[in-house]
N, C-alpha and C positions, 0 to 999 in steps of 0.2 A: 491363410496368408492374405494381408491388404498389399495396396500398393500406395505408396506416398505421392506416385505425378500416374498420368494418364497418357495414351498414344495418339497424338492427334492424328489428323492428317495428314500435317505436312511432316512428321514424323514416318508415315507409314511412307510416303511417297520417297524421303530420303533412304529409309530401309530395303524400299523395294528397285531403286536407283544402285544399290549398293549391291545387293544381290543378285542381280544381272550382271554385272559390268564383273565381279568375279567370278562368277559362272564362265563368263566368257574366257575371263582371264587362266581357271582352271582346265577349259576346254582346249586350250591354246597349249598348254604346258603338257596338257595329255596325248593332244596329238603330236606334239613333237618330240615328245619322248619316244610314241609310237614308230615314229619314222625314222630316229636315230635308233632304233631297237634296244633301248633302253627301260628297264623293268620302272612299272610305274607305281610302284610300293609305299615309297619315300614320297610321290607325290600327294598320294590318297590322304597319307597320314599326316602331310601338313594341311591340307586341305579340309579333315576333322578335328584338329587341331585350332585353326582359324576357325572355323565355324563355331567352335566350341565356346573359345574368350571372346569372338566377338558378341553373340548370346548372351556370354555374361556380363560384359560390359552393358549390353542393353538393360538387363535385368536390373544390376545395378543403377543404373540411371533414373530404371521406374520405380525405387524406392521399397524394394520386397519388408514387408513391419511384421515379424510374428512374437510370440510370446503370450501371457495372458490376456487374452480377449478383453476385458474388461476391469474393472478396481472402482468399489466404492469411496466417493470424496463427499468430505462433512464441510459445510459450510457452519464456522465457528466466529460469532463477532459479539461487539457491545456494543449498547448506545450509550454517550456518551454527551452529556449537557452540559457546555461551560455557562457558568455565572459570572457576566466579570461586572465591578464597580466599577460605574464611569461618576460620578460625584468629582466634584472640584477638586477634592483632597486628593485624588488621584495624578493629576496635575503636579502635584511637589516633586521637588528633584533632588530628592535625598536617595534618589535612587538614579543614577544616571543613563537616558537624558533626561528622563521624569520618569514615573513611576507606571503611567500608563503606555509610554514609548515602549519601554522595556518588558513588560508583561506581553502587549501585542508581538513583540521578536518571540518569547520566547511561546507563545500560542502557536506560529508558526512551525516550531521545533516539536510541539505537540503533534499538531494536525499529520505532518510527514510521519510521529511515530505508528500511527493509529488509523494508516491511510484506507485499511480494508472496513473499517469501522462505523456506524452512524453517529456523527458528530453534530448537536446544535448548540445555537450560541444565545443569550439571555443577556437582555441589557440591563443594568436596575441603577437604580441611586435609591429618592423615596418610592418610588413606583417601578414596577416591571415591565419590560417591552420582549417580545421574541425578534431576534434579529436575522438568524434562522433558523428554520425548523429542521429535523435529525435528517442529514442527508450524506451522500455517500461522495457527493463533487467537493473534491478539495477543493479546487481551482478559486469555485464561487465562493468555499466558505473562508478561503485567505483573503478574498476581496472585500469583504464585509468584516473581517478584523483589521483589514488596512485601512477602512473608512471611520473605524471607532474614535467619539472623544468625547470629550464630556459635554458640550452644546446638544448633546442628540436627545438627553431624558432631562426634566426638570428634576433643579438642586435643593432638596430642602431636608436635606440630610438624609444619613443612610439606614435602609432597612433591608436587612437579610429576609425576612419571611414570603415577601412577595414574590423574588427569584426562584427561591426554594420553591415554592407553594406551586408556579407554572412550572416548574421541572419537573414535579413529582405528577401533576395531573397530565402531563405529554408523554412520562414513559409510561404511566397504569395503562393509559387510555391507547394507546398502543397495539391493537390487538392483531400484529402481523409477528409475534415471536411466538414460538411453539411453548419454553416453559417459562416458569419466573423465577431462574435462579441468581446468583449473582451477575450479572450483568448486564444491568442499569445502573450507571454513575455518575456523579453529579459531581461536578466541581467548581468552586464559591473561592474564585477571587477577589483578595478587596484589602483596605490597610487597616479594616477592624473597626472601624466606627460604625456599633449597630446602634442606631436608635430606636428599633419597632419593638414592638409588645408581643408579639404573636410566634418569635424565632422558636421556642422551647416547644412550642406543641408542633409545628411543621418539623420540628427535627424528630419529633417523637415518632410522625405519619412517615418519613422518611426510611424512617428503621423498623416500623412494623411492616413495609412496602418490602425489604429486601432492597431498600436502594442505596450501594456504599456513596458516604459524601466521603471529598477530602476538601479540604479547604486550604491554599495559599495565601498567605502573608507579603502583603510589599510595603517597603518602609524600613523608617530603621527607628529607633529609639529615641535616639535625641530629635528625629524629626526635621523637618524643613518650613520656611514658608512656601504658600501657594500664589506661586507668577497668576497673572488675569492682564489683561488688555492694559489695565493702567497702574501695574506695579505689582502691588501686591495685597492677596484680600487680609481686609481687615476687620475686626468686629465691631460692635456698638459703641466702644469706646475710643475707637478709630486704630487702635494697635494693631500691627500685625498679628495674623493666626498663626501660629504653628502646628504643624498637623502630624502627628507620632503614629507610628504603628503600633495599636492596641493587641497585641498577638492571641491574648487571651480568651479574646472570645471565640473567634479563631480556634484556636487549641480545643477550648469546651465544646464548642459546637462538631468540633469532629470526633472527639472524645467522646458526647455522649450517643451519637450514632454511629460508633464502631468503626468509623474514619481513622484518619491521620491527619495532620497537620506538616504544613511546608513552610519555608521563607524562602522571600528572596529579597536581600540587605545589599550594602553598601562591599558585605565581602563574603555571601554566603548567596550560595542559588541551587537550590534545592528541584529545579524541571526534573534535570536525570532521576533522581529518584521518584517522584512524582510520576513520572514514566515508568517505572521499573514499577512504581506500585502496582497501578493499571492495570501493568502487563501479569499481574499475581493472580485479580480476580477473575475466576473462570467463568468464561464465556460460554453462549451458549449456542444448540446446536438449532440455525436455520434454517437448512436446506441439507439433503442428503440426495447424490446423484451417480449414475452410473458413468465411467468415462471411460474411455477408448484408452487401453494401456501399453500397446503393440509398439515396440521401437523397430526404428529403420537399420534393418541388417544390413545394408547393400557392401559393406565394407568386408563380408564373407566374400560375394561374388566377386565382385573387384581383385580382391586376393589370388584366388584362384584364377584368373583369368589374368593378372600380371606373370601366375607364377606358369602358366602355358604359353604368356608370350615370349619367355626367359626359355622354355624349350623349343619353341620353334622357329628363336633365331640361332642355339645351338645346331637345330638338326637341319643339317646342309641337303642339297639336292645337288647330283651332280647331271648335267644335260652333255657335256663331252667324255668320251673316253678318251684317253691319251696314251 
């Protein structure tokens, strides 16, 4: 048997206060029983009685825990790398309040599902940046998707392979997980504009790794122009851009690495399942530990010590005869 609290001092001092003072009290009721010549029967037996539940009530207080001494716990997680596009095209508001406003909430909604998990985050447009590395503090890594926008990485169009390429070398190189089953997972936010050469072979290194991508989709079809400081960007001929979600590439690139593909549109938003996906591939085992499995009985003792203070204020002592 454990116990849940401990007996201090000033514990023993109130106990040992308590113990005298009815000592005395019993000593009082026995001799005056004595001198009324009165049998002192009745008195003993409340007197074992009170000893009894008061006992228990201590007992209970100090928390008695038994049951199986012990239970093995598996510590089961993933790491888990967002890619999001911050490129200008991200900026458009065909997705309300823009496309990057909205992805940032719903990363949020991510981070809280996946809270026991290692989470990093991947900046890219043309070029990749790590924004953070795979860490277990939600706190910092909601701070650092609240700081996201497109001013943080230079714009010169978008290339999927660079994001991908640092994700896949931070989970290999990795060497704090025991096996390399499914989980390590990548996921490559963006509205589908790849421009790089090199997507189709990192997707290939991807899937010989064991590492699921899925890829998210934001945007809608018909597209939006893209707001900037002074209207709206325009290209060589001075007309405004319109920026569509290309979903297809998207789709392919999750397709041929054994992913999935998500959106999220003007009136479809695909997180929850995007979650639910996650939560499919099996994790793997980090840690295995022995832990203390003992719960606090005290509500045994308590019981029995109510159910003796119910007869010892039925059983009466009488000090007069009449």
């Amino acid at each position: 048997m454990k116990w849940v609290n401990s007996i201090g001092t000033f514990e023993l001092i109130i106990a040992g206060a308590f113990i005298i003072l009815y000592m005395s009290f019993i000593w009082r009721v026995i001799t005056t029983t004595k001198r009324l010549d009165l049998p002192a029967r009745r008195v003993i037996i409340k007197t074992i009685l009170r000893t009894l539940y008061f006992s228990l009530i201590v007992t209970a207080l100090l928390g008695p825990s038994f049951g199986d001494a012990s239970r093995e716990v598996k510590t089961v997680g993933k790491d888990i790398f967002i890619c999001i596009d911050l490129s200008q095209s991200m900026n458009a508001v065909d997705v309300q309040p823009s496309r990057l406003e909205k992805v940032k909430f719903e990363l949020k909604n991510i981070v809280e599902a996946f809270n026991s998990d290692r989470i990093g985050l991947i900046m890219f447009s043309s070029e990749a940046y790590m924004q953070c590395p795979l860490t277990y503090d939600n706190n910092a890594l909601n701070l650092f998707i609240q700081t996201l926008n497109t001013n943080m990485v230079p714009n010169f169009g978008t290339d999927f392979g660079p994001p991908l390429e640092m994700a896949t070398e931070k989970l290999i190189a990795d060497d704090t997980v025991i096996t390399r089953s499914k989980a390590k997972i990548t996921i490559l936010i963006s509205d589908g504009e790849d421009f790089g050469d090199n997507t189709s072979e990192i997707a290939e290194e991807l899937e010989s790794e064991g590492i699921t991508l899925f890829t998210l989709g934001v945007g809608t079809k018909q597209g939006s122009k893209i707001p900037t400081r002074n209207g709206f960007k325009t290209d060589s001929d001075g007309k405004d851009v319109v920026s569509q979600l290309n979903s297809s590439s998207l789709e392919n690139l999750a397709e041929n690495t054994g992913g999935e593909y998500f959106e999220i549109n003007e009136s479809r938003n695909d997180v929850s399942r995007l979650i639910n996906a996650i939560n499919t591939v099996e994790g793997e085992m980090r840690d295995s530990k022995q832990v203390d499995a003992t719960q606090n009985r005290y509500y045994y003792f308590l019981s029995l010590a109510l159910f003796l203070m119910v007869i010892d204020v039925l059983f009466s002592v009488k000090l007069i005869k009449l």
